[in-house]
C-alpha positions as CSV (number, residue, x, y, z in Angstrom):
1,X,0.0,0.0,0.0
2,X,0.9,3.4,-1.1
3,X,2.3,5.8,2.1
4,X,2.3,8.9,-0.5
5,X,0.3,10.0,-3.2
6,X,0.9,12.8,-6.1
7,X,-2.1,15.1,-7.5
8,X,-2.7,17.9,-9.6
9,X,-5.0,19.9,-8.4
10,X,-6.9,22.7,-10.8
11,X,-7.0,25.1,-7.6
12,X,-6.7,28.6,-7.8
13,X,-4.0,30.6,-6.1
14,X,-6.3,33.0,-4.2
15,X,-9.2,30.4,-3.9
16,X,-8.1,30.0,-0.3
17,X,-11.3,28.8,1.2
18,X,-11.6,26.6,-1.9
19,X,-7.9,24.9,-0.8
20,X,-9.3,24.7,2.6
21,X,-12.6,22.3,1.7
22,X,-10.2,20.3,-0.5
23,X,-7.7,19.6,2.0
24,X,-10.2,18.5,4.8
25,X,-12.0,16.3,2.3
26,X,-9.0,14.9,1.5
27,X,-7.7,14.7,5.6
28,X,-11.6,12.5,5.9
29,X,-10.5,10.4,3.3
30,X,-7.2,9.6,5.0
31,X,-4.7,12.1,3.0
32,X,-3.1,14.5,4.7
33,X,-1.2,17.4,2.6
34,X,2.8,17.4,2.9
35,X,4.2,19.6,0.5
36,X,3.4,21.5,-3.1
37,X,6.0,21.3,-5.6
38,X,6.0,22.3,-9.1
39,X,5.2,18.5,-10.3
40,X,1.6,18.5,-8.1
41,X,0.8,18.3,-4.8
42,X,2.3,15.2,-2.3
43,X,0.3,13.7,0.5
44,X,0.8,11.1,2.7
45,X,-1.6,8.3,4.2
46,X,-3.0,9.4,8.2
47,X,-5.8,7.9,10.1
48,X,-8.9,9.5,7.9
49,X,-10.2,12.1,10.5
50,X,-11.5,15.5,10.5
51,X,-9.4,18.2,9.9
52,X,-9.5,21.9,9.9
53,X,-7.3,23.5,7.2
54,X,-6.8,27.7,6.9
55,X,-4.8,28.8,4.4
56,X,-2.8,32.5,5.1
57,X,-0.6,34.5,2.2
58,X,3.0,36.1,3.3
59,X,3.4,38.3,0.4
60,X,7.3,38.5,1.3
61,X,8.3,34.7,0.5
62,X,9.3,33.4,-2.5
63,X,10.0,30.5,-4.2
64,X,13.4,30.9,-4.2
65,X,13.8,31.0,-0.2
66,X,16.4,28.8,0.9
67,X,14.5,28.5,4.1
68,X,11.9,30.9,6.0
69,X,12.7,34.1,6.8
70,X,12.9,35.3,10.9
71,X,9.8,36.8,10.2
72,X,8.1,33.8,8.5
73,X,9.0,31.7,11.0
74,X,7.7,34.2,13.5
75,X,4.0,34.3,12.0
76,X,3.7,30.6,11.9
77,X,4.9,30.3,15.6
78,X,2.3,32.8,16.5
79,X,-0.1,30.5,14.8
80,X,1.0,27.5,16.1
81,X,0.2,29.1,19.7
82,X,-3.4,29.4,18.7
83,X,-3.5,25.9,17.5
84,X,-2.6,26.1,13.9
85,X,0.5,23.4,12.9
86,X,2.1,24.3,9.6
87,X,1.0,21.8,7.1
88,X,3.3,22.8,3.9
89,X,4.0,26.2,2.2
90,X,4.4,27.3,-1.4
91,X,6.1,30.9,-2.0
92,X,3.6,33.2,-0.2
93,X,1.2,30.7,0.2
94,X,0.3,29.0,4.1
95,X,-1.4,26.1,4.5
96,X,-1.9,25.3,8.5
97,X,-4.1,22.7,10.0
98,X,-5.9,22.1,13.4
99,X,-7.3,19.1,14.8
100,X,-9.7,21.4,17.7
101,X,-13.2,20.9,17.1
102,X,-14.0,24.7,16.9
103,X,-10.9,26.5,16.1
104,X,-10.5,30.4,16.4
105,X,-9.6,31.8,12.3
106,X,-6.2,32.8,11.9
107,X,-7.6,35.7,9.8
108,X,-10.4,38.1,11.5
109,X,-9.6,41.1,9.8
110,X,-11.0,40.7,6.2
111,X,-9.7,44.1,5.1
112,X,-6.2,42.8,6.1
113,X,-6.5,39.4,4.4
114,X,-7.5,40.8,1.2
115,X,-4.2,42.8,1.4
116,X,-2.4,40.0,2.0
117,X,-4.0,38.5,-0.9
118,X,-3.2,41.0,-3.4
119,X,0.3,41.6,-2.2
120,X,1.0,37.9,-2.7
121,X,-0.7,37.7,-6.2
122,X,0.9,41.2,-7.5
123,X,4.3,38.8,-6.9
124,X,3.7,36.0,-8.5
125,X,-0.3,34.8,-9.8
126,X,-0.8,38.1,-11.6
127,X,2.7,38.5,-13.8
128,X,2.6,34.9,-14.1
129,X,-1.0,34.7,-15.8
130,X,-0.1,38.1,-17.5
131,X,2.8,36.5,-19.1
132,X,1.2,33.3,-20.2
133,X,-1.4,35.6,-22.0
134,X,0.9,37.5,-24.1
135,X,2.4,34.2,-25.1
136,X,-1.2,32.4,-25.7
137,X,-2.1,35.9,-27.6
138,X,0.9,36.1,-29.8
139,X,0.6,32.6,-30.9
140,X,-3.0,32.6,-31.6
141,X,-2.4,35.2,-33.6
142,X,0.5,33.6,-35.7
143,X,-2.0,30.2,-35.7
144,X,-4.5,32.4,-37.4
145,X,-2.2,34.2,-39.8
146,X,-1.0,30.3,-40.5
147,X,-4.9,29.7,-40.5
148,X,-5.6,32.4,-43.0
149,X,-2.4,31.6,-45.5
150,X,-2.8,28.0,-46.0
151,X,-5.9,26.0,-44.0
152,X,-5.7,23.3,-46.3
153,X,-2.2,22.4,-44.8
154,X,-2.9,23.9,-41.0
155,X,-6.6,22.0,-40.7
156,X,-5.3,18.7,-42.1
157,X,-2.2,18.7,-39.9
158,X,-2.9,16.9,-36.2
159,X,-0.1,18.8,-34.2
160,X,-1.2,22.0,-35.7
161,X,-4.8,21.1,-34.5
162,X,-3.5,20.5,-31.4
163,X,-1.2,23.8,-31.0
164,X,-4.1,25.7,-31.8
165,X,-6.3,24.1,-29.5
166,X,-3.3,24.6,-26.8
167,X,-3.3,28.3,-27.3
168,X,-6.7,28.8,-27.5
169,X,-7.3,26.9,-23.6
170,X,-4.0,28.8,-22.3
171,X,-5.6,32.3,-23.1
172,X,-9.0,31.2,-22.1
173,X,-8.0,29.8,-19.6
174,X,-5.7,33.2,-18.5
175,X,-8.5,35.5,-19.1
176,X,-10.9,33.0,-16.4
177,X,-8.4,33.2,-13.5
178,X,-7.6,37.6,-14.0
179,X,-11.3,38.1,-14.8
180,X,-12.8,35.7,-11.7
181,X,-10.1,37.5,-9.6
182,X,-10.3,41.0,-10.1
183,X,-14.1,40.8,-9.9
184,X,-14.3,38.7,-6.8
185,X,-11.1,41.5,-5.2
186,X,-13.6,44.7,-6.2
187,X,-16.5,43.3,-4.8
188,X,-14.3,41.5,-1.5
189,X,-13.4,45.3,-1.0
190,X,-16.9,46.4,-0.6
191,X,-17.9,43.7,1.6
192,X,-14.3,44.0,3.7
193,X,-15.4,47.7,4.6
194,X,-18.8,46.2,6.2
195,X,-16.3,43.9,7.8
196,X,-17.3,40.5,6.0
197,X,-15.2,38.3,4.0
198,X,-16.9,37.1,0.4
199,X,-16.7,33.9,-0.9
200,X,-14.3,33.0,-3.3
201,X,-15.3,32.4,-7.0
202,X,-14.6,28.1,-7.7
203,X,-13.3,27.6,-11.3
204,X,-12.2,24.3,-10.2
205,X,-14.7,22.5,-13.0
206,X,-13.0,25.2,-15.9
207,X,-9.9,23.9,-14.8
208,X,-10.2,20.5,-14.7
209,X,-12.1,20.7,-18.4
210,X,-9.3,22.5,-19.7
211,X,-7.1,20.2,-18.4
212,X,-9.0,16.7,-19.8
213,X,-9.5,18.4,-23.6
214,X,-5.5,19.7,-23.2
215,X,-4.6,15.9,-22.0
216,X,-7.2,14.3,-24.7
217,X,-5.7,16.8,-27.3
218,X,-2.0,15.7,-26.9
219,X,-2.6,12.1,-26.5
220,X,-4.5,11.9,-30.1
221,X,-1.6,14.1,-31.7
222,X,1.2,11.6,-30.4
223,X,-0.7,8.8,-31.2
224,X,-1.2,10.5,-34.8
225,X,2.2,10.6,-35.1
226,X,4.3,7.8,-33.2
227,X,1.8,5.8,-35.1
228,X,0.6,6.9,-38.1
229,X,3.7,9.3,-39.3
230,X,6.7,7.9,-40.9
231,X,9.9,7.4,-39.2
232,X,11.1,10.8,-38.6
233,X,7.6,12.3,-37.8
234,X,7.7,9.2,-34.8
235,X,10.9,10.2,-34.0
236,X,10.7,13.8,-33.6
237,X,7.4,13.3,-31.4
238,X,8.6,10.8,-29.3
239,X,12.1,13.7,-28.9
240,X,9.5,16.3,-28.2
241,X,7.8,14.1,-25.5
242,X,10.6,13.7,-23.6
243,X,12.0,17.3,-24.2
244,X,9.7,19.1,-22.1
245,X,9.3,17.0,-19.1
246,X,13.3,16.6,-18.8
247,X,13.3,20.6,-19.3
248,X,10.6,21.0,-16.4
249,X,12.7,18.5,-14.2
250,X,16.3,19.7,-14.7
251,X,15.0,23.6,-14.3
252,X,12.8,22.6,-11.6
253,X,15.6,20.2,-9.5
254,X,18.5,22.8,-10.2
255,X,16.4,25.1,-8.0
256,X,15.9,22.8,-5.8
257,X,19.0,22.0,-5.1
258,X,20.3,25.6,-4.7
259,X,17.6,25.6,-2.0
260,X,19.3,23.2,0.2
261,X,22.9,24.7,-0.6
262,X,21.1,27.7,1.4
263,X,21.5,29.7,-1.8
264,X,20.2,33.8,-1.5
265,X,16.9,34.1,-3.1
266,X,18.2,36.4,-5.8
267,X,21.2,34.2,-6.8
268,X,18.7,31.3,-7.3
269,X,16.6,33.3,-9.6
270,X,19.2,34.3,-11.5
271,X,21.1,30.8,-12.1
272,X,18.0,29.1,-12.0
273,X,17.1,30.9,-15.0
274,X,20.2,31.0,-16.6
275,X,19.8,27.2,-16.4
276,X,16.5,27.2,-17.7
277,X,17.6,29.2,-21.0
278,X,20.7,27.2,-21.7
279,X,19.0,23.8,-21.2
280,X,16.5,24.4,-23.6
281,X,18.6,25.6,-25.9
282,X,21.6,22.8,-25.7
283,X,18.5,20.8,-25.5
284,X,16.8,21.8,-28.8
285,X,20.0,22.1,-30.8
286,X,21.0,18.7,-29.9
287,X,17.3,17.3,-30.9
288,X,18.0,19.3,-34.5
289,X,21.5,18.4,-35.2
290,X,21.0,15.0,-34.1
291,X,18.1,14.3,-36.4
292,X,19.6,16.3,-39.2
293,X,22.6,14.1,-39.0
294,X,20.8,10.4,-38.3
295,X,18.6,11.5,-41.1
296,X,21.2,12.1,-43.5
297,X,23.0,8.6,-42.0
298,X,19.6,6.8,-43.6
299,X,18.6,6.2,-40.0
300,X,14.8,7.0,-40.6
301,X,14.8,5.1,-44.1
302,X,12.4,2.1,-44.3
303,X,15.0,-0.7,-43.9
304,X,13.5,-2.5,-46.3
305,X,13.0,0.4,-49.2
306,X,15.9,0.4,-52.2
307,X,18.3,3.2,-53.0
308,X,19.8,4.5,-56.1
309,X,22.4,7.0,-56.5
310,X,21.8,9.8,-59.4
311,X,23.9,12.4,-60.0
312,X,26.2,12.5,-56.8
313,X,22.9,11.8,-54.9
314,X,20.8,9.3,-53.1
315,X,17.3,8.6,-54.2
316,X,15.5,6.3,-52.2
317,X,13.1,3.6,-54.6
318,X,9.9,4.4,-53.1
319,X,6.9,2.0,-53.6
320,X,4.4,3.2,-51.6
321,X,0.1,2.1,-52.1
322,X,-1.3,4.8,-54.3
323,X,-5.3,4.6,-55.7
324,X,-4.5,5.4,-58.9
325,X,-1.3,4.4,-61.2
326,X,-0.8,5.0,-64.8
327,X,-1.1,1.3,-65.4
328,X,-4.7,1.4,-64.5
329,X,-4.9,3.4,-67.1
330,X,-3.2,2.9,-69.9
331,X,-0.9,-0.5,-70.8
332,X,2.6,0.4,-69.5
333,X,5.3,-2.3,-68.6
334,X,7.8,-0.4,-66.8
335,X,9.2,-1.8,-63.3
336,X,11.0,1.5,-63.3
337,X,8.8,3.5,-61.6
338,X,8.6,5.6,-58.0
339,X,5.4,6.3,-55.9
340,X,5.9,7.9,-53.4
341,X,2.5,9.1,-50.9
342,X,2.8,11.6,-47.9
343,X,0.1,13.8,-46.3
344,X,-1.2,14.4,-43.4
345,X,-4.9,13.8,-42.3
346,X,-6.6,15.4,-39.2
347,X,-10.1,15.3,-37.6
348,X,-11.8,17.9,-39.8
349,X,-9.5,17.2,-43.3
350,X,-6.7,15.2,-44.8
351,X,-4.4,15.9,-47.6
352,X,-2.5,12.9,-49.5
353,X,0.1,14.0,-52.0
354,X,1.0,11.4,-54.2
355,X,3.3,10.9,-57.1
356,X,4.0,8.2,-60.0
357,X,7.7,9.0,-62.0
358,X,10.1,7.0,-63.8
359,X,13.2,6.7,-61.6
360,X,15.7,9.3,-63.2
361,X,18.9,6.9,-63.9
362,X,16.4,4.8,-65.8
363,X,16.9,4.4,-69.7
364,X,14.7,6.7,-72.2
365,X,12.6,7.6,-69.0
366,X,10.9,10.5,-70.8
367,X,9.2,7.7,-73.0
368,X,7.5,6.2,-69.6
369,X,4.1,9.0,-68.4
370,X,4.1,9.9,-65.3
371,X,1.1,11.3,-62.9
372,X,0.8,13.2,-59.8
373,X,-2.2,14.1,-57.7
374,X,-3.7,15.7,-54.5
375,X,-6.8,14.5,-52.6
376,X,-8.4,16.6,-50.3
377,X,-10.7,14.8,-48.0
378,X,-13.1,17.7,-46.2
379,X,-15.0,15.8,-42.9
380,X,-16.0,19.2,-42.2
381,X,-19.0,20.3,-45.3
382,X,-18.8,24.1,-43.7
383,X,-14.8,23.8,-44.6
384,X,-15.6,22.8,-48.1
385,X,-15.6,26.6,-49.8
386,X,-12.8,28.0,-48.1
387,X,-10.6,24.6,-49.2
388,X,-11.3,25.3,-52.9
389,X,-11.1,28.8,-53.1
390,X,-7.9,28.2,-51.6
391,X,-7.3,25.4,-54.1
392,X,-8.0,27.4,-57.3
393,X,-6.3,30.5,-56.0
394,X,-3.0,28.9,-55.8
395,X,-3.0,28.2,-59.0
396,X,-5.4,31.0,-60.7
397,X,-3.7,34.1,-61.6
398,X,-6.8,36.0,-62.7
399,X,-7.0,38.6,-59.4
400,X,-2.6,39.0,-60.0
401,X,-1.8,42.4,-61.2
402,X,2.0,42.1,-61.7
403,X,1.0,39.6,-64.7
404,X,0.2,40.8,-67.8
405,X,-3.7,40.2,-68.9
406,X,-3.1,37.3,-71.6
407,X,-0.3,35.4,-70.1
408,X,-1.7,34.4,-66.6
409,X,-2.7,31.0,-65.4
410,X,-5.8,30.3,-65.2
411,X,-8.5,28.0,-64.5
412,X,-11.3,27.0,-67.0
413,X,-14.7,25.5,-66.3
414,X,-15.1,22.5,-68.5
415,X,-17.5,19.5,-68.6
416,X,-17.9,17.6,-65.5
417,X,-20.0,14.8,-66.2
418,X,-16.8,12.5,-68.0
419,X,-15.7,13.0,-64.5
420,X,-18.7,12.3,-62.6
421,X,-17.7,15.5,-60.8
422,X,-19.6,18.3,-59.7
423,X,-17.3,20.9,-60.8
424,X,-14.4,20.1,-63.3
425,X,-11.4,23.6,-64.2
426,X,-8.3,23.0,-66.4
427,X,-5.4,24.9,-65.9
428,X,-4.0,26.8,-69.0
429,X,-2.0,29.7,-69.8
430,X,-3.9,32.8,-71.7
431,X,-1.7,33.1,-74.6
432,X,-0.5,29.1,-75.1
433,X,-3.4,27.2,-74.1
434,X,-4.6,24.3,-72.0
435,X,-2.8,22.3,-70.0
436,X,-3.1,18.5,-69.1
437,X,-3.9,19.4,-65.3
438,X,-7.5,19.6,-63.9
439,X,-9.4,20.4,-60.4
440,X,-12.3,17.8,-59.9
441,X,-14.7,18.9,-57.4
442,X,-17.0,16.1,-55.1
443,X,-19.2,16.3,-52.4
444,X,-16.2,15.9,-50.1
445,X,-12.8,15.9,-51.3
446,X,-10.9,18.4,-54.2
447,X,-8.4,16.4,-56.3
448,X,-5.8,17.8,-58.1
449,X,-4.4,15.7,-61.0
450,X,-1.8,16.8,-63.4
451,X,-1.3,14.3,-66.7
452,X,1.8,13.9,-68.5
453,X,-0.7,13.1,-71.6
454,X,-4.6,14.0,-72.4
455,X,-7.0,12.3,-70.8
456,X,-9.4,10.5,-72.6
457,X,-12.9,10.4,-71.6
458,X,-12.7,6.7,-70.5
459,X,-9.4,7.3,-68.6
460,X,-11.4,10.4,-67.0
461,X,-13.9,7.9,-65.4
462,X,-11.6,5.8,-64.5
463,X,-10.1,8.5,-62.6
464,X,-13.2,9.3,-60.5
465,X,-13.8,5.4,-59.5
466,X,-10.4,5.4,-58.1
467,X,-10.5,8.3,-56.7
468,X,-14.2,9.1,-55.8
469,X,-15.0,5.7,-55.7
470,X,-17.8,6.8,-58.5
């Protein structure tokens, strides 16, 4: 049987009455609290019982304290001789307990707690949540630029989904905690003048919802990729994985340790955030240069996938599955060729590039057609617009003033029913004419195929049973 236990708890800072009802249901159940630490909160196993639990704020501790200060250690002494044992601190917050069936309040002066209260949150919960906003904000807003540029790619990609939804719960959740606190402070004043003390605001529930969708979020992106992505997608996940909890713990135990050494308050803050810097950045360049150089080593080649060399270079013999090949539809025999498929699929789209081509050190290869094209599969029908406007204005250079008028790209309505399309465009140039690449529109995917011959209408619906499954 377990003596200790480790928690997260989704409590705020100045919820102090909240902390209080926690820690006595969890002294009933047997748990009593032993110390907070950035990694959760530790308990160990008592005789369940019932418990009193106050929680104080001494805005002039830190995390960085060696030990408590004279005066510290003077205010919980004080407490202690009314009953209240020191259960654990946490920078300025005090978390005492008393076994006494009726126990007098450490604080009776409401004005004076509230002071306490903001002193200790001016130092550490407000910055703090000030800071995290800023971040969240700034990369929202670079998700959304990212959003606005290219959502085919950003939509269909799982860890983009999930750095979106990361940024989107931070500043919510930043925004919950200032908001819920400033609010319950004005109105605590009011109340503290008649001399009563206001209840606390609980976003507890917020909390712990953020916290399940952020968890859920980052478990379907690794599984996306550690089992879905090729070898150096896996790789870099699995890197990234391990990269921020070793960051958290070496930052975390380095103050820590300067703690013990009885190390000044300001000389911890300073090294500890020296170390944090050049951790993460020894880190991070190690995790580049290592998989730049084990990926030009062949270490995240399929084993069991050829090479050729071409031109002072090495070209791997890729055979991946594709739908469609040229031999289904025209009679080619050719054991020359590459297909190579990558994309990325996501929740609300996926979008599979894939490409047929002789291998280039192969004999008269310009004799043997090649094909290349890009499904997008939209799960989402309100996404289904945006994706081919997006699709045709890659392409379309209608809108492009710094191109004359007769030599843009284009795209040209044609016929869709060889295709069993809704909408069917072929590219072509104003002044030399079509082009042997087309944009076939379904109910829920945009293919773009590009032919190194013309179609003909029986290759056409060929196309849209392997691809459509029309």
């Amino acid at each position: 049987m377990k003596n200790t236990k480790r928690r997260i708890e989704p409590l705020s800072f100045f919820n102090h009455t909240g902390i209080s009802r926690h820690l006595e249901k969890m002294a009933s159940k047997g748990w009593m609290i032993e110390k907070i630490v950035n990694t959760g909160w530790v308990y160990r196993r008592i005789e369940p019982k019932n418990i009193h639990f106050a929680v104080s704020y001494f805005p002039k501790a830190s995390e960085f304290d060696p030990e408590p200060s004279e005066e510290q250690k003077m205010f919980h002494d004080f407490c202690a001789h009314t009953g209240w044992q020191l259960a654990c601190t946490s920078a300025q917050l005090q978390i005492f307990y008393n076994e006494r069936e009726n126990p007098t309040p450490i604080e009776t002066d409401p004005e004076l707690e509230l002071q306490a209260i903001h002193a200790s949150a001016k130092k550490s919960f407000i910055p703090s949540y000030i800071v995290l906003f800023a971040i969240g904000l700034l990369n929202g807003a670079l998700w959304v630029s990212n959003l606005l540029g290219d959502p085919i790619d950003l939509l269909s990609n799982p860890s983009n989904l999930f750095t979106g939804l990361a940024w989107l719960l931070l500043g919510l959740l930043c925004i919950v905690e200032l908001v819920s606190y400033f609010r319950w402070r004005s109105k605590a004043k009011i109340a503290a003048e008649h001399g009563e003390f206001l209840k606390v605001p609980d976003t507890s529930k917020f909390q712990k919802a953020v916290l399940i969708i952020t968890i859920g979020g980052a478990v379907f992106w690794a599984i996306n990729y550690i089992i879905y992505g090729d070898s150096l997608r896996r790789w870099i996940t699995i890197l990234m994985c391990i990269y921020m909890p070793a960051l958290f713990v070496i930052v975390n135990a380095t103050k820590e340790f300067l703690k013990r050494r009885k190390a000044s308050r300001g000389v911890n803050r300073t090294v500890t955030m020296l170390t944090s810097f050049v951790v993460a950045f020894a880190m991070m360049g190690a995790i580049t240069f290592g998989t730049l150089y084990a990926s030009n080593h062949g270490f995240f080649a399929d084993k069991n996938e050829e090479t050729y060399e071409y031109r002072g270079m090495t070209w791997v013999i890729h055979q991946d599955e594709l739908p469609l090949v040229v031999e289904d539809l025209m009679d080619v025999e050719f054991d020359g060729y590459i297909k190579e498929r990558r994309g990325n699929v996501s929740v609300l789209m996926g979008q599979l590039v894939m490409r047929q081509h002789p291998r280039y050190d192969a004999e008269n290869r310009k004799d043997y057609p090649g094909l290349e094209y890009t499904v997008t599969i939209i799960n989402v029908p309100a996404l289904y617009e945006m994706c081919k406007n997006q699709t045709i204005d890659k392409k379309d250079e209608t809108d492009n003033t710094d191109i004359p008028e007769g030599f843009k790209r284009v795209y040209l309505e044609q016929d869709p029913t060889p295709w069993n399309a809704n909408e069917v465009y072929q590219l072509a140039y104003q002044d030399t004419g079509t082009l042997n690449s087309y944009l076939l529109c379904y109910d829920d995917r945009i293919i773009e195929i590009r032919f190194d011959w013309e179609p003909t209408v029986e290759q056409m619906a060929i196309v849209a049973e392997k691809l459509n499954g029309n």
